[in-house]
C-alpha positions in Angstrom: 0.8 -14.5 13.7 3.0 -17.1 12.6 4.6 -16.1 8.9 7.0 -18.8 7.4 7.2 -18.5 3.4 7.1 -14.7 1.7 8.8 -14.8 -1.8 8.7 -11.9 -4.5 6.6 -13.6 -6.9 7.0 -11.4 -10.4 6.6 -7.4 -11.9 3.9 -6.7 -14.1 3.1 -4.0 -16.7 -0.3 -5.6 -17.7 -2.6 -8.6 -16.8 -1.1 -11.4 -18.5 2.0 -11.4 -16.1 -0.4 -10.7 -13.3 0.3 -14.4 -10.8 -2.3 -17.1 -12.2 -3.3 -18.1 -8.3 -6.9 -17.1 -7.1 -5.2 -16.4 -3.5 -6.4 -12.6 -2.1 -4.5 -9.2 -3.2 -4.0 -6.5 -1.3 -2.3 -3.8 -2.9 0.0 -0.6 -1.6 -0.5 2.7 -3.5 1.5 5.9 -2.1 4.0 8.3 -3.5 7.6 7.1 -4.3 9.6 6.9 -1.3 6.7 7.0 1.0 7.8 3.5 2.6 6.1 1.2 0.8 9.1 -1.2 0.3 9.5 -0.6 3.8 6.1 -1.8 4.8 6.1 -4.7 3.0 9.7 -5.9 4.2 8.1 -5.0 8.0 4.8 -6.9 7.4 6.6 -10.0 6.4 8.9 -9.1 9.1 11.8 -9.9 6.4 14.7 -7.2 6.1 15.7 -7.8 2.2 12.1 -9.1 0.6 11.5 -5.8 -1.2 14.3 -3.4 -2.3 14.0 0.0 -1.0 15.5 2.0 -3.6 17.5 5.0 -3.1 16.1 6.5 -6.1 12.0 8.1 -5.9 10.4 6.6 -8.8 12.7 4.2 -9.5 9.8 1.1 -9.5 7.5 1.2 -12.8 6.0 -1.6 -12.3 3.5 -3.8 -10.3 5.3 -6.3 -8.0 3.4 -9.1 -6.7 4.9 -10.9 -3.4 3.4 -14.0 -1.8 2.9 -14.8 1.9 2.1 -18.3 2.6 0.3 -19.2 0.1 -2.3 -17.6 1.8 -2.2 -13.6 0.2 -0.2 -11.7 -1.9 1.2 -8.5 -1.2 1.4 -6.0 -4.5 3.4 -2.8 -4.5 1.9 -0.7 -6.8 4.7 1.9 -8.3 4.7 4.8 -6.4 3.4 8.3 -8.0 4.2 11.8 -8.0 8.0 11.8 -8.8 8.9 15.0 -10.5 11.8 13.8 -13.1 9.2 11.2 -14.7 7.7 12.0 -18.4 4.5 13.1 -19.1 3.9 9.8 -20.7 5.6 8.1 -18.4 3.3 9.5 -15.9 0.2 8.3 -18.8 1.5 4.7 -18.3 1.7 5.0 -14.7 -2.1 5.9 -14.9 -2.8 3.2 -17.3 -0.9 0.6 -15.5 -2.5 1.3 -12.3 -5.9 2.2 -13.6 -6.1 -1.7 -15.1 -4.9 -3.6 -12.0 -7.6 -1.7 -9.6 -10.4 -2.1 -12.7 -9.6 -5.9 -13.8 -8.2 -8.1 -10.9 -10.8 -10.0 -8.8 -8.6 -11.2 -6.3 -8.1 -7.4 -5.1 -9.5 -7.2 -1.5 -8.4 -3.9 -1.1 -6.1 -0.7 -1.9 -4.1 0.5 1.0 -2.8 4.2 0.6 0.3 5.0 2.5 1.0 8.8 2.8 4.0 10.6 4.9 2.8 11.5 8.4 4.9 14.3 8.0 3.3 15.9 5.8 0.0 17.1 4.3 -1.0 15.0 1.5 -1.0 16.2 -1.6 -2.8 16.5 -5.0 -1.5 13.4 -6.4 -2.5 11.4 -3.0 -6.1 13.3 -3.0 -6.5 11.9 -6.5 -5.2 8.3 -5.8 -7.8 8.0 -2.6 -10.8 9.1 -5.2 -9.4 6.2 -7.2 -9.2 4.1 -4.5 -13.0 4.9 -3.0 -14.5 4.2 -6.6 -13.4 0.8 -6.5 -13.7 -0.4 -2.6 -16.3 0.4 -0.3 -13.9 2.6 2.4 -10.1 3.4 2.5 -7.6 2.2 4.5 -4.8 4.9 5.1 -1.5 4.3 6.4 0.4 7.4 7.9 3.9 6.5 7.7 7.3 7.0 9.4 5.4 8.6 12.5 8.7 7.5 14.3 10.2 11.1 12.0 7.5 12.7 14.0 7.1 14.1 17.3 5.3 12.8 19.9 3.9 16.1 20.8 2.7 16.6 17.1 1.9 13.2 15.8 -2.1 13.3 16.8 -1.7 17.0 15.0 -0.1 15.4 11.8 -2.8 12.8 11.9 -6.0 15.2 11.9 -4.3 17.3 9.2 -4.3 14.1 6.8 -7.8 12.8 8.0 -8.7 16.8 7.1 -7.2 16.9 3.7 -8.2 13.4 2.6 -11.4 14.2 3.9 -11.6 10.7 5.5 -15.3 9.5 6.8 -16.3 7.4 9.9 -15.8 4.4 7.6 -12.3 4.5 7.0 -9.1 3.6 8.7 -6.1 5.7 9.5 -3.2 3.2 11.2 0.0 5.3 12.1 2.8 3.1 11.3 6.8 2.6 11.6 9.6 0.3 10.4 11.5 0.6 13.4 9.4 -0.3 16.0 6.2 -2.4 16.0 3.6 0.4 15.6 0.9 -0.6 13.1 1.9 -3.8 12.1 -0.4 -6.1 14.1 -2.9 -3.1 13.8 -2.7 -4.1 10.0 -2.7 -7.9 9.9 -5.4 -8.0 11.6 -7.5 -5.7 9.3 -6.3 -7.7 6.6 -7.4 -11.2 8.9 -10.8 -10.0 9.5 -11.2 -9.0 5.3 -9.8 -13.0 4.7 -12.1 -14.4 7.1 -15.0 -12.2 5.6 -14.5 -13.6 1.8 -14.1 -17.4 3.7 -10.0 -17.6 3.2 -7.5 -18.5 5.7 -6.5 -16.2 8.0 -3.1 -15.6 10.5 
């Protein structure tokens, strides 16, 4: 997998900033502070591409990166933050809502969650979201390097339990600091390219 160009591309509250190009989307969805700036910065195996703020729900918008010319990368803003406004939250839900409804380039909607802990409401809610619009889910587990080794497969089935996961979808357990889930990942997202005739890593 060889990856030379990845650029941040633009943030977007609503379609007409969404990138003109036709090239395949596949978008992150998680809580904020679940890693997903992490993820993407892994995947493109650049430290700096997307900020990782040191504030939760400091992102309110939809940022689009592109990798190669080949796919883009969106970070959808992350959900669940306590200190955000009931309308704020509204947006959020609007925001989001539009983007999964409206975009034909989305491939997919990958849902990170904290393998540390049992998902919650908001992450329930965002998979049922996610499964109206595609035909399985992909979950991520993240930081499973936080976890140990001896409870890891333990924190795993508790999050295929309480997102009531079927034999169709994915769970990848993934890290930032080591290679765990990356290639895992590229290749799913290889194999959805080649099915919809694009080029592939």
């Amino acid at each position: 997998m060889n990856i030379n160009n990845v650029n941040f591309v633009v943030s977007a509250v609503s379609p007409e900033q969404y990138p003109g190009e036709s090239i395949p989307e596949f978008a992150l969805a998680g809580r904020s502070n679940v890693g997903k700036s992490s993820m993407i910065n892994k995947l493109a195996n650049r430290k700096n591409l997307a900020r990782i703020s040191s504030k939760p729900g400091k992102t309110a918008t939809i940022n689009f990166y592109n990798v190669d010319n080949t796919i883009h990368l969106v970070d959808l803003p992350g959900y669940g933050y306590a200190a955000r406004s009931k309308e704020d939250t509204k947006e959020w839900g609007r925001m989001i809502e539009t983007y999964l409804s409206s975009r034909p380039q989305l491939v997919t909607t990958i849902l990170l969650v904290d393998s540390r802990h049992k998902p919650t409401e908001d992450d329930q809610m965002m998979l049922e979201w996610i499964r109206h619009y595609h035909e399985y889910v992909i979950v991520v587990a993240t930081k499973t390097d936080k976890v140990k080794k001896s409870e890891l497969e333990y924190k795993l089935h508790a999050i295929e339990k309480t997102l009531k996961l079927t034999e169709d979808d994915l769970l990848v357990p993934f890290s930032v600091n080591d290679n765990e889930g990356r290639i895992t990942l590229w290749d799913m997202i290889n194999q959805m390219i080649d099915g919809i005739g694009g080029d592939s890593y």
